[in-house]
MARTORZA-885265 format. One record per atom (N, C-alpha, C): residue in three letters; atom name; x, y, z negated. Coordinates in Angstrom, 3 decimals, m for minus. Each point is the difference from the previous one (the first is absolute). Example, Ala and Ser with C-alpha at 12.3 -4.5 7.8 and 13.67 -1.06 7.14 Angstrom:
// MARTORZA-885265
PT   residu   atome          u          v          w
PT      Ala       N     13.190     m5.690     m7.800
PT      Ala      CA     m0.890      1.190      0.000
PT      Ala       C      0.900      1.200      0.000
PT      Ser       N     m0.350      1.050      0.720
PT      Ser      CA      0.820      1.190     m0.060
PT      Ser       C     m0.770      1.090     m0.730
***
This chain:
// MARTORZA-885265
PT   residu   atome          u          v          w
PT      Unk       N     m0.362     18.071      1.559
PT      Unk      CA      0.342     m0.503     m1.316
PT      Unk       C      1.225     m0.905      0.135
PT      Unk       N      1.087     m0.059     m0.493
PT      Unk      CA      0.964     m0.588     m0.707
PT      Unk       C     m0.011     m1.531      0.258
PT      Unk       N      0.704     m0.705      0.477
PT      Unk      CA     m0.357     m1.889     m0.023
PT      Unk       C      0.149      0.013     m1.539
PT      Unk       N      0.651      0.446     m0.454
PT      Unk      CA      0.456     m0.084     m1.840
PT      Unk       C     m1.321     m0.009     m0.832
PT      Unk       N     m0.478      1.334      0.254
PT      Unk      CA     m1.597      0.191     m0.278
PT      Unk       C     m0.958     m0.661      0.259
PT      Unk       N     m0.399     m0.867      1.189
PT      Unk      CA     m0.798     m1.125      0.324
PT      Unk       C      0.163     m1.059     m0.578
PT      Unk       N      1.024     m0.615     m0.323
PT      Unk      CA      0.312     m1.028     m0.565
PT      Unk       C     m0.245      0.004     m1.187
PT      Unk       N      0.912      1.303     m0.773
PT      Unk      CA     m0.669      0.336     m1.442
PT      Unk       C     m1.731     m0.125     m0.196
PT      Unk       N     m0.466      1.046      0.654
PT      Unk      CA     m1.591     m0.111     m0.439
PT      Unk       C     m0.573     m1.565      0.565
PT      Unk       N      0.655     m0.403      0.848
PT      Unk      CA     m0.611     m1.524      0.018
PT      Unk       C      0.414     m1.081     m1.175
PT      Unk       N      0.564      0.528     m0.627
PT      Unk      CA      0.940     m1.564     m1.241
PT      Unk       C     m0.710      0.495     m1.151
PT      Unk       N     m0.336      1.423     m0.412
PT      Unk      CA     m0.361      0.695     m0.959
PT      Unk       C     m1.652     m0.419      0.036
PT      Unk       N     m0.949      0.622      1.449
PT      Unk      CA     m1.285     m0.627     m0.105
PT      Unk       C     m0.466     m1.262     m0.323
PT      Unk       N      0.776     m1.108      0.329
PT      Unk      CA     m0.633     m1.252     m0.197
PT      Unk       C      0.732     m0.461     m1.312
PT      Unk       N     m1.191     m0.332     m0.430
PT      Unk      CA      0.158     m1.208     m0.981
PT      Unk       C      1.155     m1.176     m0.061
PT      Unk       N      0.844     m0.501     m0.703
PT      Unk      CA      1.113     m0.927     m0.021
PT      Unk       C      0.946     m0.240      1.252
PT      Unk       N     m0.125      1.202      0.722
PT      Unk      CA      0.778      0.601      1.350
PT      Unk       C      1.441     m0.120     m0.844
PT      Unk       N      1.129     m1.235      0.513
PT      Unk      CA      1.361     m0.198     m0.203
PT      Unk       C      0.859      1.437      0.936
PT      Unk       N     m0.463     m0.368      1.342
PT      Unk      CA      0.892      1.487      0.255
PT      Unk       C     m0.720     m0.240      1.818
PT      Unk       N      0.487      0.721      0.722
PT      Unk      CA      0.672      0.843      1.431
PT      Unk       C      0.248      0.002      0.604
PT      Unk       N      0.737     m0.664      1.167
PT      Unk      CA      1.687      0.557      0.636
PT      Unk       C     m1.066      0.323      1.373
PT      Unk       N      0.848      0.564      0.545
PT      Unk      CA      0.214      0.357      1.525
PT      Unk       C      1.128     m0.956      0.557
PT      Unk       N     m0.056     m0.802      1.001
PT      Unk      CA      0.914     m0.379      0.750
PT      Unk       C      0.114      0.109      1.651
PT      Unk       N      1.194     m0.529      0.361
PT      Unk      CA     m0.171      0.516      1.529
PT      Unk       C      0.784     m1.798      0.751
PT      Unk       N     m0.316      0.216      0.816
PT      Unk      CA     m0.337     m1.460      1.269
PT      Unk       C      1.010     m0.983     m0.625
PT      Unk       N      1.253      0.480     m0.887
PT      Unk      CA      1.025     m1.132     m0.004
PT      Unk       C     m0.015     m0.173     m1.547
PT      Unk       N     m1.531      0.443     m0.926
PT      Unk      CA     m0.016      0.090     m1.306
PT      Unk       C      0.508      0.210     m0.365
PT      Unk       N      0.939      1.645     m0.393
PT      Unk      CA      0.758      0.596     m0.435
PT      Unk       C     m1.003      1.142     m0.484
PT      Unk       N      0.258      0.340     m1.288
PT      Unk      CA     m1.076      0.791     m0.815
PT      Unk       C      0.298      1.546      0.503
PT      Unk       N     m1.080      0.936      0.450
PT      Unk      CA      0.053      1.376      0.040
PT      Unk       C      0.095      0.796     m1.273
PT      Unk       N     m1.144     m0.434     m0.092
PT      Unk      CA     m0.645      0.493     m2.042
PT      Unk       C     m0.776     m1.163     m0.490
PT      Unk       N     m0.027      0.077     m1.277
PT      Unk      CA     m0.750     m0.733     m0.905
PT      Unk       C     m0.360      1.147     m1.304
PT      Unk       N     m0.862     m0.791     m0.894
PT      Unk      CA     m0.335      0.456     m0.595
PT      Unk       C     m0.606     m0.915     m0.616
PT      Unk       N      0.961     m0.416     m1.519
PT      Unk      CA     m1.138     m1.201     m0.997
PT      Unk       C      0.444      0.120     m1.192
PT      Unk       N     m0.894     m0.926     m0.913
PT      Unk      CA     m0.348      0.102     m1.429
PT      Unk       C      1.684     m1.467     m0.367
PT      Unk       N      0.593     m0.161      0.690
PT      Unk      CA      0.847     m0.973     m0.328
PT      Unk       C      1.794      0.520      0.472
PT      Unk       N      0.590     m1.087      0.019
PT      Unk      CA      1.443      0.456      1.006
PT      Unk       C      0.018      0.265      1.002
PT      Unk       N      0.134      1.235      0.525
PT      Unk      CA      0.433      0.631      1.523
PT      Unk       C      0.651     m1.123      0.908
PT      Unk       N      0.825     m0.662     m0.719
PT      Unk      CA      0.223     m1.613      1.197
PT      Unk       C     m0.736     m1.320      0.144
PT      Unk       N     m0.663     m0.084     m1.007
PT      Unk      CA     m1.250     m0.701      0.248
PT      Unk       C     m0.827      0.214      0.599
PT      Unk       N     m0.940      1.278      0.695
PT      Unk      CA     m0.797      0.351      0.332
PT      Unk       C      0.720     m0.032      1.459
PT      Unk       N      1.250      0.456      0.245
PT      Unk      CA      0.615      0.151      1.653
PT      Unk       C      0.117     m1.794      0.339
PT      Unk       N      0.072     m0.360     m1.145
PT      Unk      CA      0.323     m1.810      0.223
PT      Unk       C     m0.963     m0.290      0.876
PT      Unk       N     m1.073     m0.240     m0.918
PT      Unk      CA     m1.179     m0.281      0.155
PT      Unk       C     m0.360      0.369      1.462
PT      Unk       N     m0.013      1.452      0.096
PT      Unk      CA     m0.522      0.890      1.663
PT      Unk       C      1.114     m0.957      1.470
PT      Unk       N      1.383     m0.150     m0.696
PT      Unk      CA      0.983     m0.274      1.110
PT      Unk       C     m0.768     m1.404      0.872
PT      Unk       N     m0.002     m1.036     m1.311
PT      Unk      CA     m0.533     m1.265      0.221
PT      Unk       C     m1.690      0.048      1.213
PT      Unk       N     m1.000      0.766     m1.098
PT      Unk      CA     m1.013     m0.176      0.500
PT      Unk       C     m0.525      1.152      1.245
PT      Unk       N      0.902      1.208     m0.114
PT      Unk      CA     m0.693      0.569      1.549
PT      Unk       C      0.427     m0.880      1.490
PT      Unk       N      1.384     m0.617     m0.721
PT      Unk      CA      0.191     m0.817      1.425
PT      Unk       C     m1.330     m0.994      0.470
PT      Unk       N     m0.598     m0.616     m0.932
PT      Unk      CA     m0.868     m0.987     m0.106
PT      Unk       C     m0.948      0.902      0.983
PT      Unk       N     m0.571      1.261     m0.376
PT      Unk      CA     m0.880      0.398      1.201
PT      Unk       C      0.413      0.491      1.693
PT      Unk       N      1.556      0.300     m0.106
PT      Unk      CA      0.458     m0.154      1.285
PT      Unk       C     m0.171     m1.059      0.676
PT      Unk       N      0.522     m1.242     m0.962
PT      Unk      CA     m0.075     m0.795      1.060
PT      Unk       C     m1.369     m1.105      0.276
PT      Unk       N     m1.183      0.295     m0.861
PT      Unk      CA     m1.400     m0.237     m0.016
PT      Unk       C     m0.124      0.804      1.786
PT      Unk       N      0.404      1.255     m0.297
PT      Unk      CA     m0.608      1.043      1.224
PT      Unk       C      0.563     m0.665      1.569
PT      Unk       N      1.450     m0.277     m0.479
PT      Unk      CA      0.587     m0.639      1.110
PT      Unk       C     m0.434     m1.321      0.292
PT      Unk       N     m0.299     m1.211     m0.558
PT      Unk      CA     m0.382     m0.721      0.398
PT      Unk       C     m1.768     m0.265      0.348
PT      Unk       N     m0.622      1.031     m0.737
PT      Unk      CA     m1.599     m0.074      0.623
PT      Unk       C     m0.165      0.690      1.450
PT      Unk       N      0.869      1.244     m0.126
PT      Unk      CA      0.170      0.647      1.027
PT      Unk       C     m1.112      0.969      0.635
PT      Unk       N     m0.625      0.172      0.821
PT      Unk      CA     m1.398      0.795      0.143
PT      Unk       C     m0.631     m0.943      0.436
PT      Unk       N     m1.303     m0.601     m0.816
PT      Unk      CA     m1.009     m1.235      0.793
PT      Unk       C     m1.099      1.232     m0.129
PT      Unk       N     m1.229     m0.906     m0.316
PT      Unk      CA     m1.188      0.350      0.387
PT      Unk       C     m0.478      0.971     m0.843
PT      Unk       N      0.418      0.055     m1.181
PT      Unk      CA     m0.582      0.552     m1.107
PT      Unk       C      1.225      1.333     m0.277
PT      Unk       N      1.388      0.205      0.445
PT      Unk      CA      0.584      0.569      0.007
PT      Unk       C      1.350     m0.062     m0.877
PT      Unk       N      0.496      0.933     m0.077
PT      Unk      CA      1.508     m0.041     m0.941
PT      Unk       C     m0.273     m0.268     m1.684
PT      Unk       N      1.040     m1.239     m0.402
PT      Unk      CA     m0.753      0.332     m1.552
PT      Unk       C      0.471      1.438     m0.636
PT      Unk       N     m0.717      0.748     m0.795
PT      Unk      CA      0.306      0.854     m0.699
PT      Unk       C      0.367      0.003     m1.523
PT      Unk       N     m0.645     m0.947     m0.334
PT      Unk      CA      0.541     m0.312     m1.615
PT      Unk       C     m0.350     m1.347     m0.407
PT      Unk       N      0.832     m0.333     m1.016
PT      Unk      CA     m0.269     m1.482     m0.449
PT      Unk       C     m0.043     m0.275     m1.508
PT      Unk       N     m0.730     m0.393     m1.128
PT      Unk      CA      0.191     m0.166     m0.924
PT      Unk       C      0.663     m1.811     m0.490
PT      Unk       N      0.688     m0.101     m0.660
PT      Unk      CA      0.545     m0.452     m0.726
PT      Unk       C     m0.066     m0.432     m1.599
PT      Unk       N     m1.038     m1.118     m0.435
PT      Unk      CA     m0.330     m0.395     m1.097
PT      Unk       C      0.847     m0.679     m0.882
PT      Unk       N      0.204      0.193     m0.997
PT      Unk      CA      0.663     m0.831     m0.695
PT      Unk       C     m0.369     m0.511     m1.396
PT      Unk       N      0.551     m0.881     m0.563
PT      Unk      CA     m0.450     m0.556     m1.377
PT      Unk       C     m0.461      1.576     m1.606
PT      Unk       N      1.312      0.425      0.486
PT      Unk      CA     m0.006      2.000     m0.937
PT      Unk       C      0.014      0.995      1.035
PT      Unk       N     m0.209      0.072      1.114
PT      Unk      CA      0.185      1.600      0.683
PT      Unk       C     m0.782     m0.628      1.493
PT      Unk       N      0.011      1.069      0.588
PT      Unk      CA     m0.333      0.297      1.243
PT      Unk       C      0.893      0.928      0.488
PT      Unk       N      0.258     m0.269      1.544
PT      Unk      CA      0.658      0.546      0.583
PT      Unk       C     m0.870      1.105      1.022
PT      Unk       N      0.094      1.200      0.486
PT      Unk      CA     m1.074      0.606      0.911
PT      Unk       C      1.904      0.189      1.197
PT      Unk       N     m0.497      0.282      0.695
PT      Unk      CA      0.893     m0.133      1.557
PT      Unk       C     m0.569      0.426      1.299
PT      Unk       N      0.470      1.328      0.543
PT      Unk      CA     m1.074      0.734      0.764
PT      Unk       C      0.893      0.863      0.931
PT      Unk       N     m0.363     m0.041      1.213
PT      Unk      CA      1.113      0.560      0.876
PT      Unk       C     m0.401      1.333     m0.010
PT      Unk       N      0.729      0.886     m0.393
PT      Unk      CA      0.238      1.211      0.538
PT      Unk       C     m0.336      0.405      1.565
PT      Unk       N      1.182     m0.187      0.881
PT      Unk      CA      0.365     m0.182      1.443
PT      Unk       C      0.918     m0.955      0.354
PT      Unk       N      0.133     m0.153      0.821
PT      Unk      CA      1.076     m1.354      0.565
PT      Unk       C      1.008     m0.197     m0.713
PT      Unk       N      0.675      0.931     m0.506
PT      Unk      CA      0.645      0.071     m0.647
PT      Unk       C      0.672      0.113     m1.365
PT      Unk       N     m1.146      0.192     m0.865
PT      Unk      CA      0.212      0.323     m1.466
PT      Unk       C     m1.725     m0.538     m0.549
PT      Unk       N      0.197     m0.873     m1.192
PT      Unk      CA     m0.930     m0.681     m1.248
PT      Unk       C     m0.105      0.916     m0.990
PT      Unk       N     m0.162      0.015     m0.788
PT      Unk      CA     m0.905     m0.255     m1.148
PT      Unk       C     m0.632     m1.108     m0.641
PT      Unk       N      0.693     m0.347     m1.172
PT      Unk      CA     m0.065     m1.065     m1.062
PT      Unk       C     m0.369      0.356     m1.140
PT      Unk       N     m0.992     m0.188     m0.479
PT      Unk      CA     m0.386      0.077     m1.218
PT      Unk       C     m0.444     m0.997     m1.031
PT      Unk       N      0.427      0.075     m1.193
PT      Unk      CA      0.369     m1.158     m1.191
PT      Unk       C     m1.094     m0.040     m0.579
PT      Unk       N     m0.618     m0.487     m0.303
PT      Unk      CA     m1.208      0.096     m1.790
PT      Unk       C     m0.100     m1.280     m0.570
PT      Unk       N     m0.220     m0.077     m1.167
PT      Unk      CA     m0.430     m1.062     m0.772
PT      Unk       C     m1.349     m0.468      0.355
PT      Unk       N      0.379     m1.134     m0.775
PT      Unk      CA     m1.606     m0.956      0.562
PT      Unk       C     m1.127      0.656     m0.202
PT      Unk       N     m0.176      0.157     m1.413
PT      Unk      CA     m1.367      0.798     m0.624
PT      Unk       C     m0.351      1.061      0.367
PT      Unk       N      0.859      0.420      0.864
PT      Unk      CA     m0.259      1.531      1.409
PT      Unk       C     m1.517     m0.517      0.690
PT      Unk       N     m1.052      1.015      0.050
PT      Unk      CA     m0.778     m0.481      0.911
PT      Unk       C      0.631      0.169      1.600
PT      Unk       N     m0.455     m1.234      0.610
PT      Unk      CA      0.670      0.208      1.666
PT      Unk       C     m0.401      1.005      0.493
PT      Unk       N     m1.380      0.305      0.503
PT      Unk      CA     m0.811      0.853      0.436
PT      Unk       C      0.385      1.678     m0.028
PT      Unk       N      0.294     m0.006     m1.750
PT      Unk      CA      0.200      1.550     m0.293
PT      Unk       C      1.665     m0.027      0.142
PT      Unk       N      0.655     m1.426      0.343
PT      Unk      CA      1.735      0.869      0.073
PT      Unk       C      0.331     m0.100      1.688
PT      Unk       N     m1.383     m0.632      1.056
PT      Unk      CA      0.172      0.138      1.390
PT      Unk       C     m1.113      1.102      0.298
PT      Unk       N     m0.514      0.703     m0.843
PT      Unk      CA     m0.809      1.205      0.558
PT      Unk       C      1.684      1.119     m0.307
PT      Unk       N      0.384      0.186     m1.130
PT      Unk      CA      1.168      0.983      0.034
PT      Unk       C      1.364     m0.406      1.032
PT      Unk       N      0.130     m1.150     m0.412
PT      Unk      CA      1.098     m0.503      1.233
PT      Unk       C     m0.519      0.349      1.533
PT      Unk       N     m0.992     m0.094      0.468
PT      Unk      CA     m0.280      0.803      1.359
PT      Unk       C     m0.226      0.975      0.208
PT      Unk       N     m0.228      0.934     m1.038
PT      Unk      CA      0.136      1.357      0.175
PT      Unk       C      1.751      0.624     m0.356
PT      Unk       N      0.393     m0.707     m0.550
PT      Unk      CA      1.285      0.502     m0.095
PT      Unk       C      0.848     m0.276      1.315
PT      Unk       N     m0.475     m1.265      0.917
PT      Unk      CA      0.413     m0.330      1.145
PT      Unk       C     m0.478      0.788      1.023
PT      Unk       N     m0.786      0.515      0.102
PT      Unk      CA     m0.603      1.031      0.645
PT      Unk       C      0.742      1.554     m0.018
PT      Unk       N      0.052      0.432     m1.018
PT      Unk      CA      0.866      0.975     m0.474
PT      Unk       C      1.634      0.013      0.227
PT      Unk       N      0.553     m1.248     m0.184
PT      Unk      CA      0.784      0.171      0.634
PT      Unk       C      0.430      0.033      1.688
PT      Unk       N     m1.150     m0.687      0.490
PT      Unk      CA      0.069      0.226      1.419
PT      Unk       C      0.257      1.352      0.111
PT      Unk       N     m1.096      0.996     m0.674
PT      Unk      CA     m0.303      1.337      0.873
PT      Unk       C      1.368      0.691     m0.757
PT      Unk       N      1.065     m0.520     m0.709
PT      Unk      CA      1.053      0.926     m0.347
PT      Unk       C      0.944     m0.560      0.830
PT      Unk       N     m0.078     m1.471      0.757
PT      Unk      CA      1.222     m0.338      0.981
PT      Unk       C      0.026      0.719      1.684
***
């Protein structure tokens, strides 16, 4: 399947899902896909996939292992943030009134999915 297509059916399934992106190690957007501006959504991904690089780089491998994703709360949105491979995130936007649960059950399957297309 398409990164275009994953992203789509992930922004489309959830509830108050803002948007998408795909990014890669130096947060530079692959694809996105959102309900807002195409540069807002790469904004957004540039800023915050770095945030899980360098989470990964500075935890490093302890006991419990590599982080794989991190959420990000805020006053209106949540942030979801989920490594692909070493190299490339996945960021995904939603509004507050998003349930967490049901937009990190689709956000990990879409992270998943894109593994098996990289």
């Amino acid at each position: 399947m398409p990164f275009n297509q994953i992203l789509k059916d992930l922004v489309e399934t959830v509830p108050h899902a803002v948007g998408a992106v795909l990014v890669d190690w130096e947060g530079e957007a692959v694809q996105e896909y959102c309900h807002c501006d195409s540069y807002d959504i790469r904004f957004v991904g540039a800023h915050k996939g770095i945030i899980l690089s360098r989470l990964r780089e500075t935890r490093g491998e302890s006991a419990g292992g590599l982080i794989e994703d991190v959420v990000v709360s805020a006053e209106r949105q949540h942030l979801l943030i989920g490594a692909i491979d070493k190299d490339y995130s996945l960021v995904f936007q939603v509004e507050r009134p998003c349930p967490l649960g049901l937009a990190r059950f689709h956000f990990n399957r879409a992270v998943q999915q894109l593994q098996e297309e990289m």
